[in-house]
C-alpha positions as CSV (number, residue, x, y, z in Angstrom):
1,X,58.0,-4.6,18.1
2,X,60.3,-4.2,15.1
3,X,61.3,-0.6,15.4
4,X,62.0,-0.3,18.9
5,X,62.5,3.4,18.4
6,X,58.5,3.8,18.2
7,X,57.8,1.8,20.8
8,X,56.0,3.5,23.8
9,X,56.7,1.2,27.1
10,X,55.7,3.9,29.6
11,X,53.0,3.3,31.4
12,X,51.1,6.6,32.0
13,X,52.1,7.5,28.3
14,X,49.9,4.1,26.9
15,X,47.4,5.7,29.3
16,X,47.5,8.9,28.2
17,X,47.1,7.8,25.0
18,X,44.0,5.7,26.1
19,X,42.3,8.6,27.9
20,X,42.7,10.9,24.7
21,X,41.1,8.0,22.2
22,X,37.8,9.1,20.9
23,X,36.9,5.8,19.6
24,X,38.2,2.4,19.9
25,X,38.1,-0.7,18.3
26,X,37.3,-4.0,19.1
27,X,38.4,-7.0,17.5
28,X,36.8,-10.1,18.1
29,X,37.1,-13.9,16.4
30,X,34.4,-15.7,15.3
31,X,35.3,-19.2,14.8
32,X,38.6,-18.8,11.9
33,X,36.6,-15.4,10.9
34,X,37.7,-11.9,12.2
35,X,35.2,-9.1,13.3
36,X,36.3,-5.5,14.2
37,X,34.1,-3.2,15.3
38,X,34.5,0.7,16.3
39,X,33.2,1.3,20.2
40,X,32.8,4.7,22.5
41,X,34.6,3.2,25.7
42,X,36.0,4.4,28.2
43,X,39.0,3.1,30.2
44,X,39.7,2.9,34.1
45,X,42.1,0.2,36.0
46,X,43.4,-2.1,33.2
47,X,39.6,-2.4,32.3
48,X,38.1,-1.3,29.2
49,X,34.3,-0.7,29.2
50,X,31.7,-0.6,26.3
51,X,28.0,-0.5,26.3
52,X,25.9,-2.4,23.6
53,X,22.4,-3.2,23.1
54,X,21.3,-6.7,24.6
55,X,21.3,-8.7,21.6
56,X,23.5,-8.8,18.3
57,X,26.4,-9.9,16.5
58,X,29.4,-8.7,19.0
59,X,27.4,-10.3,22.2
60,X,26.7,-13.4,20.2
61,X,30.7,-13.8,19.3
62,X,31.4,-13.0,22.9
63,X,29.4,-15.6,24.5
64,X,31.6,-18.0,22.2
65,X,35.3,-16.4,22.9
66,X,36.0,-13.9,25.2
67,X,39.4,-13.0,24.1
68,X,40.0,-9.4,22.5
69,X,42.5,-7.5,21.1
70,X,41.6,-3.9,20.6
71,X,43.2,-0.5,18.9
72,X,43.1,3.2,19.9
73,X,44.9,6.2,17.9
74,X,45.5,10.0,18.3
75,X,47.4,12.7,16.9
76,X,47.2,11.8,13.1
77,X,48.8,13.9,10.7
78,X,49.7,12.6,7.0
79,X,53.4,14.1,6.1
80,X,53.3,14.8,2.4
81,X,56.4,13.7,0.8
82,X,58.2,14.8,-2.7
83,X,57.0,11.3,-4.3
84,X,54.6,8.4,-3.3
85,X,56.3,6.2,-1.7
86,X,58.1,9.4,0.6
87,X,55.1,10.2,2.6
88,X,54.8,9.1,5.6
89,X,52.0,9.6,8.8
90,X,52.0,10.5,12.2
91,X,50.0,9.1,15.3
92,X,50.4,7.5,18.5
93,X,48.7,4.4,19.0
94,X,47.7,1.6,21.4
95,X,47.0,-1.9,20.4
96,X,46.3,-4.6,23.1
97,X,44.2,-7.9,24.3
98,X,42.3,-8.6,26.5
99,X,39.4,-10.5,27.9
100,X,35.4,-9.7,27.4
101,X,32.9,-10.6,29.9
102,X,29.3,-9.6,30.3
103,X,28.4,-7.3,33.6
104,X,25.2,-8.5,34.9
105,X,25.0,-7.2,38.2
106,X,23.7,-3.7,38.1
107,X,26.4,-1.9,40.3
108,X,29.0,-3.4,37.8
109,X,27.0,-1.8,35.1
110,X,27.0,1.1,36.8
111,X,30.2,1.5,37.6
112,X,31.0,0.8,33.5
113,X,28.4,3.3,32.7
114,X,30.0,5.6,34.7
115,X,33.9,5.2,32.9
116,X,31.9,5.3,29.8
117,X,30.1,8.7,30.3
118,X,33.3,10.0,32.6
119,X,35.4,9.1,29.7
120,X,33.4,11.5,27.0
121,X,31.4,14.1,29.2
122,X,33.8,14.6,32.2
123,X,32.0,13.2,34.6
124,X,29.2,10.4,35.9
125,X,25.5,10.2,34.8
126,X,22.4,9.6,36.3
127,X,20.4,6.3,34.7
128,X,17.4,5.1,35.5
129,X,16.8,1.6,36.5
130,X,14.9,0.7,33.5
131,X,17.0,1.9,31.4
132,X,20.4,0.6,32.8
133,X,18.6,-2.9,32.6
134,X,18.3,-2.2,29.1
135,X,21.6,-1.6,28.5
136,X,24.7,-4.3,28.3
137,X,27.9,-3.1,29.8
138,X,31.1,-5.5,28.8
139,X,34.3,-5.3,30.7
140,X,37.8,-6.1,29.0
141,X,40.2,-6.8,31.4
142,X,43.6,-5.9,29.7
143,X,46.1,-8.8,29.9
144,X,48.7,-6.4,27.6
145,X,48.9,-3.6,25.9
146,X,51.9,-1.8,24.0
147,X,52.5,2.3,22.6
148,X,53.3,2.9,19.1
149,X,53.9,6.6,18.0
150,X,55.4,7.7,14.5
151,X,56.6,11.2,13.9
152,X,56.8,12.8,17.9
């Protein structure tokens, strides 16, 4: 990182940062082409889990390259400056990679399920069977991840 003095390297503080993140987002690479897309997750030992229908775009570029990278930000405040090029905003950040794959067994589902609904509601859910085999549940395992924070 280039400014050293915004770098977060801590740990629990990246975490944090994780845990607060309302939405995250996912990019993926299809062939030369990039695709980001914005995710409810949730987050729970190095893994990232999402939930998507069974079919579509993300699953299909998936299937051809599991690698990630990813992006999560809290805090934002824009810091109004006395001409354009003075402003200046804060956040704290988390930008990482990782790699996607596919849970097919349903106790894996489950278990992403429940960092998924944990992660928004506060705790697990109850799904039905029909429904959670409805339902595709991707884990990213998080080879690296680094903080970034501006203005705290």
């Amino acid at each position: 990182m280039r400014r050293s003095e915004k770098e977060i390297v801590d740990r629990s503080r990246i975490e944090a940062i994780i845990n607060r993140a309302l939405v995250c987002r996912v990019a993926l690479c299809d062939d030369a082409q990039p695709y980001v897309i914005p995710v409810n997750f949730g987050y729970s030992d190095g893994c990232l889990y999402i939930h998507s229908a069974p079919e579509g775009k993300k699953l299909d570029i998936l299937r051809r390259n599991p690698k990630v990278a990813f992006e999560v930000d809290i805090d934002h405040a824009l810091v109004a400056g006395n001409e354009p090029c003075s402003y200046t905003f804060n956040y704290r950040s988390v930008v990482g990679f990782g790699t996607a794959a596919i849970l097919h067994n349903p106790s894996e589902k489950r278990k992403g399920m429940d960092v998924i609904v944990s992660h928004y509601a506060g705790s697990n859910g109850i799904y039905p069977e029909d429904a959670l085999a409805k339902v595709t549940v991707v884990r990213i395992e998080i080879s690296s991840m680094t903080g970034r924070q501006t203005g705290y």
